[in-house]
N, C-alpha and C positions, 0 to 999 in steps of 0.2 A: 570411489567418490560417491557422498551420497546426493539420490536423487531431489531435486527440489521440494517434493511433497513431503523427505525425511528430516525436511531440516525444521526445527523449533526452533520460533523465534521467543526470547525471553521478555520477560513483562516490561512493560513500555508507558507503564501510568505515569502520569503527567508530562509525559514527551512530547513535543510536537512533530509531524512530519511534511513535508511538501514532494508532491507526486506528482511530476510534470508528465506527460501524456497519461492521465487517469482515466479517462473518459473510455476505455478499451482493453483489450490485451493484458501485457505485461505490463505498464502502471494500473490497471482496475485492479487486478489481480495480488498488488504489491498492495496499492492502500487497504482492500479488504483483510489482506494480511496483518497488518499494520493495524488496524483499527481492531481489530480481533485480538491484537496482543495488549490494548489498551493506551494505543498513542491517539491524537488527538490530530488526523490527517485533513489536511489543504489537497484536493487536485486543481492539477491548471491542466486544459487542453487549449488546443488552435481552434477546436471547433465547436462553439457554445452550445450549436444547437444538439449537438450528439453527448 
């Protein structure tokens, strides 16, 4: 299985995304991904000021 780091994600131009807990962790880490392959990423968190 490969590991997460191996995996390419394919180009994402004019895509949109929404990344519910972005503000941290595993959503920060999804939308940075995401936006690196060229989608056009939304986060939401619970906590605004974080």
């Amino acid at each position: 299985m490969p590991r997460p780091t191996d995996i390419i994600i394919s180009p994402l131009d004019g895509k949109r995304a929404v990344v519910t807990g972005g503000n941290s962790g595993l959503g920060l880490e999804t939308a940075r991904r995401l936006a690196a392959a060229g989608a056009s990423v939304v986060l939401t968190s619970r906590d605004p000021e974080r």
